[in-house]
TORFI-985225 format. One record per residue (C-alpha): residue in three letters; y, z, x. Coordinates in nm, 4 decimals. Example, Ala and Ser with C-alpha at 12.3 -4.5 7.8 and 13.67 -1.06 7.14 Angstrom:
2
{tiro "ala",{-0.4500,0.7800,1.2300}}
{tiro "ser",{-0.1060,0.7140,1.3670}}
END
This chain:
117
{tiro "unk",{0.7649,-0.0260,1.8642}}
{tiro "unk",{0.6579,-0.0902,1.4961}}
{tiro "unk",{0.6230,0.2481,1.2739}}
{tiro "unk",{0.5493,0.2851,0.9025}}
{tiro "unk",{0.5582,0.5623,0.7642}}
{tiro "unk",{0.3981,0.5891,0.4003}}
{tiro "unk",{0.5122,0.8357,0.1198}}
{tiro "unk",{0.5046,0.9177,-0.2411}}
{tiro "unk",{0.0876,1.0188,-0.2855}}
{tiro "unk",{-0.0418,1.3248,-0.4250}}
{tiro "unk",{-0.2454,1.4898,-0.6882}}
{tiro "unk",{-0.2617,1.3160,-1.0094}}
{tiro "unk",{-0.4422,1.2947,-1.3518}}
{tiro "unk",{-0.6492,1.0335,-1.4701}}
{tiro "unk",{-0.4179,0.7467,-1.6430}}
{tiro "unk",{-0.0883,0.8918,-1.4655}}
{tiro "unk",{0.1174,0.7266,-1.2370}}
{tiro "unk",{0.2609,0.7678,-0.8532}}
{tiro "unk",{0.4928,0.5326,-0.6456}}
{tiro "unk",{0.4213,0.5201,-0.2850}}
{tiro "unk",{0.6645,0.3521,-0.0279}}
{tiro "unk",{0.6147,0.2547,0.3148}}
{tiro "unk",{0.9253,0.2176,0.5181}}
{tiro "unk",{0.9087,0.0024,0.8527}}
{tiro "unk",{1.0972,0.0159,1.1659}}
{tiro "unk",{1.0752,-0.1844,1.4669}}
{tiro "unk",{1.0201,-0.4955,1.3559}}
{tiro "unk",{1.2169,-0.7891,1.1278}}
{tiro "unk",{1.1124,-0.6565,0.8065}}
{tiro "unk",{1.2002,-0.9713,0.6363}}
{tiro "unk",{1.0048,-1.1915,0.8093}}
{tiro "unk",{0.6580,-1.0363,0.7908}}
{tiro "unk",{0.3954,-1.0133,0.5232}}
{tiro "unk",{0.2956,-0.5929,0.4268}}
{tiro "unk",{0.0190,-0.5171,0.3050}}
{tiro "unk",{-0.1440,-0.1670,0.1179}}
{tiro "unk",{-0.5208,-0.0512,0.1794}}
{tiro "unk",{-0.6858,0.2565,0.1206}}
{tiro "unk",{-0.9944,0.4260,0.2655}}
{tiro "unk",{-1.2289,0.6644,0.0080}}
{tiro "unk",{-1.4256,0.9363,0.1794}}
{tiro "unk",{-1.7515,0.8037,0.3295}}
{tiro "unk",{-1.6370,0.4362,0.2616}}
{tiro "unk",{-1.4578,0.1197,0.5034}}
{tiro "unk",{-1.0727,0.0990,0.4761}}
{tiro "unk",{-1.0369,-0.1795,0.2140}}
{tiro "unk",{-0.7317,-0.4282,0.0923}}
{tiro "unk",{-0.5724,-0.3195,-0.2154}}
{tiro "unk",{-0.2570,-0.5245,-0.2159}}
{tiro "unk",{-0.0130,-0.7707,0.0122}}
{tiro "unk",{0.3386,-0.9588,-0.0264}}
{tiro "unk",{0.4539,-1.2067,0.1858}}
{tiro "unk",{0.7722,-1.2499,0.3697}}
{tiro "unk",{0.8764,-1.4712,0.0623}}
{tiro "unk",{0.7061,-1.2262,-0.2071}}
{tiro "unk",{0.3924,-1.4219,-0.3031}}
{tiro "unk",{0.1416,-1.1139,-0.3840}}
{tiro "unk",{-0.2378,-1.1048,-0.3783}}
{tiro "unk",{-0.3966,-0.8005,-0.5159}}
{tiro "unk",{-0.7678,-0.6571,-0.5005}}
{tiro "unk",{-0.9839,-0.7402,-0.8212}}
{tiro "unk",{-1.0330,-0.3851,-0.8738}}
{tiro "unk",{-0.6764,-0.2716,-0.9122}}
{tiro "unk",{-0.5060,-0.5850,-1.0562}}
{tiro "unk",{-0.3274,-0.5256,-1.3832}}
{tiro "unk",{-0.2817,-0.1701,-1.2921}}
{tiro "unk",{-0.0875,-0.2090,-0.9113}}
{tiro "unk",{0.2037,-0.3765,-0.8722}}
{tiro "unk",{0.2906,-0.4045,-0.4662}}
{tiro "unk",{0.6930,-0.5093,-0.4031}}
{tiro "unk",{0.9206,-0.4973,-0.1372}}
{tiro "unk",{1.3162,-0.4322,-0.0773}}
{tiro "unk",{1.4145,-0.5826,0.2506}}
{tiro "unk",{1.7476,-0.4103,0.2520}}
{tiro "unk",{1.6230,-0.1222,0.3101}}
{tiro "unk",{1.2560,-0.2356,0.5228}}
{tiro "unk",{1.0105,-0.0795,0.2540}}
{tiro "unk",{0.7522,-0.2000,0.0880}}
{tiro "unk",{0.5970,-0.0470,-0.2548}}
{tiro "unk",{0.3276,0.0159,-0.4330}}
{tiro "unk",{0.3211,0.0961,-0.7996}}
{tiro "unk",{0.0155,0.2463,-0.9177}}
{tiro "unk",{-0.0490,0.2881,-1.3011}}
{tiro "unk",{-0.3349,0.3796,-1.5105}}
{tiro "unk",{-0.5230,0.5930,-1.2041}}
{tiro "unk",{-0.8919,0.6236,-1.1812}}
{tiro "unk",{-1.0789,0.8943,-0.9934}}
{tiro "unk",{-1.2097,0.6451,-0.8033}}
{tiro "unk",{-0.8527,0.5693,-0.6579}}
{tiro "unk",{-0.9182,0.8273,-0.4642}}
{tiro "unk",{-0.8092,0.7563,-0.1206}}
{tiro "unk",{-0.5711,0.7749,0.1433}}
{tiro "unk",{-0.3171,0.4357,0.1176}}
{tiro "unk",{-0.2251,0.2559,0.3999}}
{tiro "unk",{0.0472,-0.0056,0.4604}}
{tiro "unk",{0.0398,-0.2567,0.7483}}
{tiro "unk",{0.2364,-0.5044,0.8928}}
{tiro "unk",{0.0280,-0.8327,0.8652}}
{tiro "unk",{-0.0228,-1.1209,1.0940}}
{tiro "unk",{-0.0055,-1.4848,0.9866}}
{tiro "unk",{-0.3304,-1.4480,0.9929}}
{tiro "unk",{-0.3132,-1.2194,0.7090}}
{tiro "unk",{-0.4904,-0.9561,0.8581}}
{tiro "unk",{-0.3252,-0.6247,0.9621}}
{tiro "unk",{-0.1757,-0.5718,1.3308}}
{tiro "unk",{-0.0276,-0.2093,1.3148}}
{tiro "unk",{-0.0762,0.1077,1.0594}}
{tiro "unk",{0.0695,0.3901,0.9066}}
{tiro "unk",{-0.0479,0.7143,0.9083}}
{tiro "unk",{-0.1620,0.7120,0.5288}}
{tiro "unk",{-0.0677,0.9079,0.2586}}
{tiro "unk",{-0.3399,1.1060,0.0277}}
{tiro "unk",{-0.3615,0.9818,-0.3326}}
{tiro "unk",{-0.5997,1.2220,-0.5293}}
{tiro "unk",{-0.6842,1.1960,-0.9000}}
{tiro "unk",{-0.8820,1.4463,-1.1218}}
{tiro "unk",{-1.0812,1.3629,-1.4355}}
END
């Protein structure tokens, strides 16, 4: 049974930073593509970030130059480096497991990133 479980969000400033991790079990972590999303209030879950099994990332025109997604397969986590945050990050983050597809097949429970003004 796959489970991620997402840490490291909270209540920020404007332009600070936070490091959320998702760490996977139940599944060969090295061998499947991760992705990040979020979900603002009133608004559809959306992509922000994904990395391959081989580390090729893809990243969300709205948050590129500022995230920076990365994984550690030793210890099954993947990461997501946000810098520079906008109220409008505002959201709870995801990670997924993706398909080949590249679409996401299982969730975590999400982890709240707030930021003031």
């Amino acid at each position: 049974q796959v489970q991620l479980v997402e840490s490291g969000g909270g209540l920020v400033q404007a332009g600070g930073s936070l490091r959320l991790s998702c760490a996977a079990s139940g599944i060969t972590f090295s061998r499947n593509g991760m992705g990040w999303y979020r979900q603002a209030p009133g608004k559809q879950r959306e992509l922000v970030a994904t990395i391959s099994n081989i580390g090729n990332t893809n990243y969300a025109d709205s948050v590129k130059g500022r995230f920076t997604i990365s994984r550690d397969n030793a210890k099954n986590t993947v990461y997501l480096q946000i810098n520079s945050l906008k109220p409008e990050d505002t959201a709870v983050y995801y990670c997924a497991v993706q398909n080949p597809f590249g679409t996401p097949r299982s969730w975590g429970q999400g982890t709240q990133v707030t930021v003031s003004s």
